[in-house]
DRENTI-960541 format. One record per residue (C-alpha): x, y, z; residue in three letters. Coordinates in steps of 0.05 Angstrom, whole numbers, padded with zeros to 5 digits, always signed. Example, Ala and Ser with C-alpha at 12.3 -4.5 7.8 and 13.67 -1.06 7.14 Angstrom:
REM residues 2
+00246-00090+00156ala/+00273-00021+00143ser/
***
This chain:
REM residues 546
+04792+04631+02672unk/+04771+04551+02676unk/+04755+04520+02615unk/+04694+04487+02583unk/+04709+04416+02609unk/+04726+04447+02672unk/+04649+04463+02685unk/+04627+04394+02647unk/+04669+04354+02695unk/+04633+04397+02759unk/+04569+04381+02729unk/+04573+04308+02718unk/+04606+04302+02778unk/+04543+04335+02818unk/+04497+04294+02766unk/+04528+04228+02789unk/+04527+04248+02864unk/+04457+04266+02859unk/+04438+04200+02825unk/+04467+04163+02878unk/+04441+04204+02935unk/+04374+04186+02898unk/+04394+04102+02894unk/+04452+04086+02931unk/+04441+04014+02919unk/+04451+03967+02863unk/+04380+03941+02834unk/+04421+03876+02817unk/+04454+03860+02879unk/+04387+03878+02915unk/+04340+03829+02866unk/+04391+03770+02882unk/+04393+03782+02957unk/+04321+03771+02964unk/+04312+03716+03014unk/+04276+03659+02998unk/+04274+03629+03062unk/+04231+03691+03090unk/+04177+03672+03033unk/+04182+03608+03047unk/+04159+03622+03123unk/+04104+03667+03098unk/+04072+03608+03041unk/+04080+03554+03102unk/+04038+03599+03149unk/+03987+03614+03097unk/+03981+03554+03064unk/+03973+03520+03137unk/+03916+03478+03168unk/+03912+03524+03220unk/+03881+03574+03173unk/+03830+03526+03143unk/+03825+03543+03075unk/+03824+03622+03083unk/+03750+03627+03059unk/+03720+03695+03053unk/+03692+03717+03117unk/+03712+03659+03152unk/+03768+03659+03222unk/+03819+03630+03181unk/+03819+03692+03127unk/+03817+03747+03193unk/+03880+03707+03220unk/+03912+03710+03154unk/+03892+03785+03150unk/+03921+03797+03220unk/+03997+03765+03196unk/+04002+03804+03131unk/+03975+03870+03169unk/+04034+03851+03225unk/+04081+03840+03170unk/+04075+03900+03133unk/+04078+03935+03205unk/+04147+03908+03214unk/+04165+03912+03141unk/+04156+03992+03154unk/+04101+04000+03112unk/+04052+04056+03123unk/+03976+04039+03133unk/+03937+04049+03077unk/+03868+04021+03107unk/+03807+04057+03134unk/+03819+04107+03204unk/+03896+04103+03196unk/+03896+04021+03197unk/+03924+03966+03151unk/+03852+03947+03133unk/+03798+03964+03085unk/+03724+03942+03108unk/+03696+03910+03053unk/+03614+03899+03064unk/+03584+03844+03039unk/+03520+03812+03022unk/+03521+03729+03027unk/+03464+03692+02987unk/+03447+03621+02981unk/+03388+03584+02939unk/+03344+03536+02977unk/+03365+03474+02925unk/+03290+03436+02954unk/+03265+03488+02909unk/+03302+03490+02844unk/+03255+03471+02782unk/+03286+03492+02711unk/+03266+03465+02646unk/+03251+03486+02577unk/+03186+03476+02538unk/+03140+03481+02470unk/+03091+03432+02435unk/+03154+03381+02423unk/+03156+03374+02496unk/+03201+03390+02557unk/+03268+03388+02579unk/+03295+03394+02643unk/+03355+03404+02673unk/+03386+03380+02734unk/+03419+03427+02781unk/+03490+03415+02783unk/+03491+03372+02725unk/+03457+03413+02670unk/+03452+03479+02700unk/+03474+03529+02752unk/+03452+03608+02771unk/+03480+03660+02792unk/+03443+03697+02849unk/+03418+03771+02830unk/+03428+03801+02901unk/+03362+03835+02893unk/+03315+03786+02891unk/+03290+03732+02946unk/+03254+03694+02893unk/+03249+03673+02829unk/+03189+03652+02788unk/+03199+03665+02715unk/+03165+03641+02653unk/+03210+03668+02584unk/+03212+03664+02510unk/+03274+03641+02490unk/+03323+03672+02436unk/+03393+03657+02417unk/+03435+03706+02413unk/+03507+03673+02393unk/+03563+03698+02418unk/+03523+03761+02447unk/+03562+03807+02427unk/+03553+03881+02407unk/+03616+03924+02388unk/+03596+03981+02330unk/+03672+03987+02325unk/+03674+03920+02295unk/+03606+03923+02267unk/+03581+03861+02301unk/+03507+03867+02342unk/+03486+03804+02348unk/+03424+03825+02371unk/+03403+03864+02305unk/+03336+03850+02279unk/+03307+03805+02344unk/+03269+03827+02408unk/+03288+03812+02462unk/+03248+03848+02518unk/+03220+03812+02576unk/+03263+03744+02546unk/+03319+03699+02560unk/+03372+03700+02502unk/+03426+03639+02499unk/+03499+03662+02491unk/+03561+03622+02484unk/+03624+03651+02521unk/+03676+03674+02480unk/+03669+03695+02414unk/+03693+03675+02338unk/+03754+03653+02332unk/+03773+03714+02275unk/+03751+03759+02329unk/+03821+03749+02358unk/+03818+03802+02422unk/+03756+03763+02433unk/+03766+03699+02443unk/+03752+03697+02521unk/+03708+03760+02517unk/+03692+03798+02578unk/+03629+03757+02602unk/+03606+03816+02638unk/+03595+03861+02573unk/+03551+03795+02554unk/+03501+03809+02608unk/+03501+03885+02608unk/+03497+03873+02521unk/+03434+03828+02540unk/+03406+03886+02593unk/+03412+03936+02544unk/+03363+03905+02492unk/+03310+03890+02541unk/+03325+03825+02563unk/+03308+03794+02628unk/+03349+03727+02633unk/+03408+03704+02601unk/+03442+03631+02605unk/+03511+03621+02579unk/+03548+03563+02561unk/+03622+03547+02547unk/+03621+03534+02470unk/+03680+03487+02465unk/+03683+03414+02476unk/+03745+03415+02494unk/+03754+03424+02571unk/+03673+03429+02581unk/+03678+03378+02639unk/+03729+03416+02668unk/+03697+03483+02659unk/+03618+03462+02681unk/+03647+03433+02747unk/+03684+03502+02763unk/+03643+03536+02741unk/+03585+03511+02780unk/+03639+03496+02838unk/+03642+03573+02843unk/+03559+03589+02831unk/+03540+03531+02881unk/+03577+03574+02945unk/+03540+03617+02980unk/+03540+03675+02924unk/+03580+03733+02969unk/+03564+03806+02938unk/+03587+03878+02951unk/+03535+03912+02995unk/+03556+03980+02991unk/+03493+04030+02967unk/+03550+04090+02952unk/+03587+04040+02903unk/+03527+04002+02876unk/+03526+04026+02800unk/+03596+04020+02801unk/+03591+03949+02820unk/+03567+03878+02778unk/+03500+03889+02800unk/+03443+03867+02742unk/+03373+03869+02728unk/+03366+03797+02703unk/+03303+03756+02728unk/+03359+03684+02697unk/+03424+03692+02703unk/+03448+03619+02692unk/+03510+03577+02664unk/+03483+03516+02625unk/+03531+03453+02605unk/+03539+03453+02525unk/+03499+03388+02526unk/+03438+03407+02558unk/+03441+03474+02509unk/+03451+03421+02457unk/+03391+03382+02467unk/+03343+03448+02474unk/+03368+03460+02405unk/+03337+03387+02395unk/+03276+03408+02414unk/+03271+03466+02371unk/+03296+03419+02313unk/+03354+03452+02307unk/+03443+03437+02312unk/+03470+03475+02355unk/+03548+03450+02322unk/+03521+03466+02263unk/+03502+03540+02282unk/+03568+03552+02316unk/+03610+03528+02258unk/+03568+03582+02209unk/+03587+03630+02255unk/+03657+03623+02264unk/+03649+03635+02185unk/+03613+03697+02191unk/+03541+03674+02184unk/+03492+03700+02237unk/+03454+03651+02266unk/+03419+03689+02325unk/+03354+03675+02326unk/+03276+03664+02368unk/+03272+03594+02392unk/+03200+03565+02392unk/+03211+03553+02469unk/+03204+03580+02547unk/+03243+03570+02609unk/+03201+03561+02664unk/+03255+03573+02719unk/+03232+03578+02802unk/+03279+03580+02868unk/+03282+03612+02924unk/+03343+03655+02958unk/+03364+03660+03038unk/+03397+03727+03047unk/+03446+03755+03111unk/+03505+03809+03106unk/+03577+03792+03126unk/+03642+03837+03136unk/+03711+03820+03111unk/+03767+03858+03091unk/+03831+03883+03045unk/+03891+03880+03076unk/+03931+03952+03051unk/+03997+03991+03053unk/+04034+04039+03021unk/+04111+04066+03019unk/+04090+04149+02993unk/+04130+04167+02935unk/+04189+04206+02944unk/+04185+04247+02874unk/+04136+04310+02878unk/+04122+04315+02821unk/+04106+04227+02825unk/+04071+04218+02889unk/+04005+04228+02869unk/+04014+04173+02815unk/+03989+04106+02853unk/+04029+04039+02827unk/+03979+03981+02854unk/+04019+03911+02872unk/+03965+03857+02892unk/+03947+03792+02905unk/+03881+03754+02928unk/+03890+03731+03007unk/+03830+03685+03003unk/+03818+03615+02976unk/+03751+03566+02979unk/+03758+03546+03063unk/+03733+03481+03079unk/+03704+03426+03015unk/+03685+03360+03000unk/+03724+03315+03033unk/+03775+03278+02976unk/+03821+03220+03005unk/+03815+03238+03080unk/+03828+03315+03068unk/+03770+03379+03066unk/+03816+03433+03078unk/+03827+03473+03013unk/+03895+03501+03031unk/+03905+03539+02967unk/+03989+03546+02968unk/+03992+03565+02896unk/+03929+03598+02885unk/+03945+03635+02923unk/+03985+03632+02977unk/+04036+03651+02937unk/+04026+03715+02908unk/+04017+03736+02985unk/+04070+03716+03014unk/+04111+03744+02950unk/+04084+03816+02975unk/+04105+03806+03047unk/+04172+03792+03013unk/+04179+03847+02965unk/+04155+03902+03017unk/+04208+03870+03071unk/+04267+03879+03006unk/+04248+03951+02995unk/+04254+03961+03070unk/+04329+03930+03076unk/+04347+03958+03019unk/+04328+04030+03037unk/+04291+04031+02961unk/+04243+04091+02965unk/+04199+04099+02899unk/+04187+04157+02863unk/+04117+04145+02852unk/+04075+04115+02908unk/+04075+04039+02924unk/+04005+04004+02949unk/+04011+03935+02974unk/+03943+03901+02968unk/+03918+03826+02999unk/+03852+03834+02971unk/+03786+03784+02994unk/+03736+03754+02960unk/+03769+03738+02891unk/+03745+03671+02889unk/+03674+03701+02898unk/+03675+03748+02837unk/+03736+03789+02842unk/+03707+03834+02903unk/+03763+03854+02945unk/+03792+03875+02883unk/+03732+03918+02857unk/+03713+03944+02912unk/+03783+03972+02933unk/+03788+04003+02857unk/+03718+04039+02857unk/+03718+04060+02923unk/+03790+04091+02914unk/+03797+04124+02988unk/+03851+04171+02969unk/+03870+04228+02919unk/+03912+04224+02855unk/+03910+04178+02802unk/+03915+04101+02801unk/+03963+04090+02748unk/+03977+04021+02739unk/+03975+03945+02770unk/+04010+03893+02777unk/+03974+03826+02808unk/+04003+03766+02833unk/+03963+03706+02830unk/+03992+03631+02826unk/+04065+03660+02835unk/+04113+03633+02768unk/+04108+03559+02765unk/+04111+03498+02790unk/+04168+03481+02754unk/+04231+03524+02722unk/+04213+03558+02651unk/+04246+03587+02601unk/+04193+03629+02577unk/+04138+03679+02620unk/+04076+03703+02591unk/+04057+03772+02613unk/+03982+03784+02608unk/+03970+03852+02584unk/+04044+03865+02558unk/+04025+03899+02485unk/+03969+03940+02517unk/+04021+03989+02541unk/+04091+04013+02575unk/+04085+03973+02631unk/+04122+03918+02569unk/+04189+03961+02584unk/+04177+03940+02659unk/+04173+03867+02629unk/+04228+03866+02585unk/+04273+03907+02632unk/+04258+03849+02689unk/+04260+03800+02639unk/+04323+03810+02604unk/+04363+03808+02678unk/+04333+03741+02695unk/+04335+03712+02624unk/+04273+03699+02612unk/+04235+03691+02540unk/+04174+03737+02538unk/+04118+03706+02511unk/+04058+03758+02483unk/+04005+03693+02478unk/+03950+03728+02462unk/+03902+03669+02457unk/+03938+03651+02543unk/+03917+03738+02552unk/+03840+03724+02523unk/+03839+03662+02562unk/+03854+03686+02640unk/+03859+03772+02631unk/+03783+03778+02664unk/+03787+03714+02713unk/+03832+03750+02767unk/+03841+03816+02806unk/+03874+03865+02749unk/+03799+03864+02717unk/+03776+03902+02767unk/+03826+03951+02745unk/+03818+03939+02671unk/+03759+03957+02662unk/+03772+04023+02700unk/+03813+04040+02643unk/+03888+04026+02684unk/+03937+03980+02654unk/+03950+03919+02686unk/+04005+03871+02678unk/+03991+03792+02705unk/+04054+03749+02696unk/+04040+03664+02686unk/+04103+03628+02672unk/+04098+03594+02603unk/+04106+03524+02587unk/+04170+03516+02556unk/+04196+03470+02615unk/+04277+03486+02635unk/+04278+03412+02633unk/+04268+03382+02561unk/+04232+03320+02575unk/+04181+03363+02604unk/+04114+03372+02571unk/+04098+03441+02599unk/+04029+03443+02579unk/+04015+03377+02600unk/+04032+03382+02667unk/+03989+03445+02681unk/+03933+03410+02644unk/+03944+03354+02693unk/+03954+03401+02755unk/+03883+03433+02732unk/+03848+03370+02726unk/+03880+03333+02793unk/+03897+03401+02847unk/+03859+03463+02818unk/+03806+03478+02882unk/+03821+03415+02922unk/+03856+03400+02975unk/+03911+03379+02941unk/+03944+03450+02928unk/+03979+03453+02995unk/+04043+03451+03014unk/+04058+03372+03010unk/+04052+03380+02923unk/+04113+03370+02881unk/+04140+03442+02861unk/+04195+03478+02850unk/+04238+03535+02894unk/+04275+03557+02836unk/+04217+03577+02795unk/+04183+03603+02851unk/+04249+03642+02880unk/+04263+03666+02804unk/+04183+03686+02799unk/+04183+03728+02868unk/+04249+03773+02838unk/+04218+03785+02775unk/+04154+03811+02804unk/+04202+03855+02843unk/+04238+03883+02788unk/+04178+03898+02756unk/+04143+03938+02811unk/+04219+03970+02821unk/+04227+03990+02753unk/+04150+04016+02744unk/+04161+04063+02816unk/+04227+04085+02797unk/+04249+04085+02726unk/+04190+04080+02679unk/+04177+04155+02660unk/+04102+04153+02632unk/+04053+04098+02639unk/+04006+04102+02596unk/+03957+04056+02547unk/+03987+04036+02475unk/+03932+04076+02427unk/+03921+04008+02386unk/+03900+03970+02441unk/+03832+03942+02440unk/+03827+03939+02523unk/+03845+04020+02515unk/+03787+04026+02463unk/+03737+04002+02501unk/+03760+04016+02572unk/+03782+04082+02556unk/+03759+04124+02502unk/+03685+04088+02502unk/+03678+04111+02575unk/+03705+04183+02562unk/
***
């Protein structure tokens, strides 16, 4: 008769062959044998001339769809697109204003004041209108914010049908989860009380240069829309006549002309006072709007899951293939090249899909490789790809790459969306092997969570994860924070984010192997994913939509 141990010893022994049937490689020799060089021909190609800028719709983003639809071919990657192909047709409506016929300004018995486009004020195009012509009361409205969890409507007591309120971005800084609040739940706060134009404004001196010109960098394109009827009340669409982003200084001086301080209203805020209020003024706003549909496309891939009981369970990996095309001409150059933003987080899925292919790594739950377009106009690749959802199952999570680690070595990385819920084990599992400092800046989180592609997940109710490097520098004479600032001011949307900038292979190399540890570790080892009950992103992406 065999003993006890005798059976134990059979069974671990058949445990440990089955494990190793399942991964018969080592995660840690597999992360370190990722080749650099093969990004580093990927970010040259995309970041090229040749591509001009990779604009939406343009021939330089269909080449760049073309190479990473080729390389996921010969990376062994399925096609995840529309009729069995690597891409996703993503319809699109392109708008423009006729500037000859801008004419904005505010007015009541004190006078008028107008604002110039560019300068004072800029609009964002509703996509179903070809004119506009509006004469509105105007009310401020704060922060604009209405949350009955928190008890704050900061429309209580006013009307606002048929008017334009005034709301700053952001909110209070006690409000801590809202300190870069979800501008879209602005406008659909202002749609719900009747309103018919809204104008917001960045509240902070700090940065307001910076802001203004991106801002109306971004409004002054062509405004590019999804056009898809199916999709529509899934998409940003809005019934606002105005829909405008005003420079703090011309919001400033209507407050002047309604005899009132606008610092001083802010200030009473942030200590709990309401200040919302009718202002004894109109906007008299008129333009006109040019209108033609465009094409573009996702670029998308999968490897299915190999666990039954997992393959229905969708992990999402993405990054934005697009960047602004051709500009302004700056010191002899108007091609936009966009290597970190983003370049970068591109070419950093062409690499991870060729290491799971080498390495024979076959996920347990399924892997979708995204190149999404259209970020830089709104986030659309992105949201259309996550509404339309062509496939059954369950998205369960997302991971997006955009502006790849740094630009120079860190010690620290700061994970946006890390306490919301388990994808943190995927960040301190990755994390810990590369020996980095996780860094849960919440005020960094508030800041960028709604500016790139995992929004469009977000506020489906899936967890996200978007990694940024931090800014404690490697090197100690290094002002992290001052050289982003300075990389923001100087290369952000120019033509000087291409290839010829200072930056550094180490923290990109180190950046590319923890994205891939994450997305490993997510696929294969993480048991549940699932929203942390305290968060506020589950509160009101979740349960608020249930």
């Amino acid at each position: 008769m065999k003993s006890l141990s005798y059976y134990f010893a059979i069974f671990f022994i058949s445990l440990s062959a089955i494990v190793n049937a399942q991964e018969s490689f080592n995660i840690d020799e597999v992360t370190n044998n990722i080749y650099y060089k093969e990004f580093s021909k990927h970010l040259e190609y995309l970041a090229s001339d040749e591509l001009k800028g990779r604009d939406t719709g343009s021939e330089g983003y269909a080449k760049a769809a073309e190479y990473i639809a080729q390389q996921f071919k010969n990376s062994g990657l399925e096609p995840f697109g529309d009729d069995n192909t690597y891409f996703q047709r993503v319809p699109m409506l392109k708008q423009f204003i006729d500037e000859s016929s801008i004419s904005f300004y505010m007015e009541n018995n004190s006078g008028k004041k107008f604002a110039n486009y560019g300068e004072d004020i800029s609009f964002l195009i509703n996509p179903d209108l070809t004119k506009v012509d509006q004469n509105q009361q105007m009310v401020f409205v704060g922060y604009g914010i209405i949350d009955s969890s928190m008890n704050i409507n900061d429309y209580e007591g006013l009307d606002v049908k048929g008017k334009t309120v005034i709301a700053a971005l952001g909110a209070p800084k006690k409000f801590k989860d809202y300190n870069s609040f979800d501008p879209i739940e602005k406008v659909q706060a202002a749609i719900s009380q009747g309103a018919e134009g809204l104008i917001l404004f960045y509240p902070k001196g700090f940065f307001q240069k910076i802001v203004y010109g991106q801002m109306h960098k971004f409004l002054d394109q062509p405004t590019i829309t999804l056009n898809d009827t199916i999709l529509k009340e899934r998409m940003f669409e809005f019934d606002l006549k105005i829909a405008a982003f005003a420079h703090k200084d011309y919001i400033n001086e209507v407050f002047k002309l309604n005899h009132l301080n606008l610092s001083k209203d802010l200030k009473k805020i942030s200590k709990g006072e309401k200040r919302s209020k009718e202002l004894k003024s109109n906007v008299i706003c008129k333009y006109e709007i040019k209108t033609q549909n465009m094409d573009c496309k996702n670029v998308v891939a999968i490897i299915p899951g190999e666990d039954k009981n997992l393959i229905d369970e969708y992990f999402i990996v993405g990054a934005h293939l697009d960047h602004v095309g051709v500009g302004t001409e700056v010191k002899g150059d108007s091609i936009y090249n966009g290597m970190w933003d983003n370049a970068t987080g591109s070419a950093t899925l062409l690499s991870m899909a060729k290491t799971y292919r080498d390495a024979g790594i076959k996920p347990k739950r399924s892997l979708v490789f995204v190149c999404y377009t259209g970020e830089e106009k709104g986030l659309l690749g992105s949201t259309y790809f996550a509404n339309k959802k062509d496939f059954d199952g369950n998205m369960v999570a997302n991971l997006n790459i955009d502006m790849l680690g740094g630009l120079f070595p860190t010690k620290d990385i700061i994970p946006m969306g890390y306490s919301h819920s388990t994808l943190s084990e995927a960040v301190d599992y990755s994390a810990k092997k590369l020996n980095f400092i996780v860094d849960d800046n919440k005020e960094e989180e508030n800041e960028y969570l709604f500016r790139s592609d995992q929004a469009s997940f977000l506020q489906l109710g899936v967890p996200v994860i978007n990694v940024a490097n931090g800014y404690t520098a490697v090197d100690p004479k290094l002002d992290g924070f001052k050289e982003i600032e300075k990389w923001m001011k100087k290369k952000y949307h120019s033509p000087f984010d291409d290839l010829n900038q200072d930056y550094s292979q180490e923290a990109f190399y180190k950046a590319i192997k923890l994205s891939f540890l994450i997305t490993y570790y997510s696929t294969n080892v993480l048991e549940e994913i699932k929203w942390n009950e305290d968060s506020w992103i589950f509160n009101r992406y979740v349960l608020q939509n249930e």
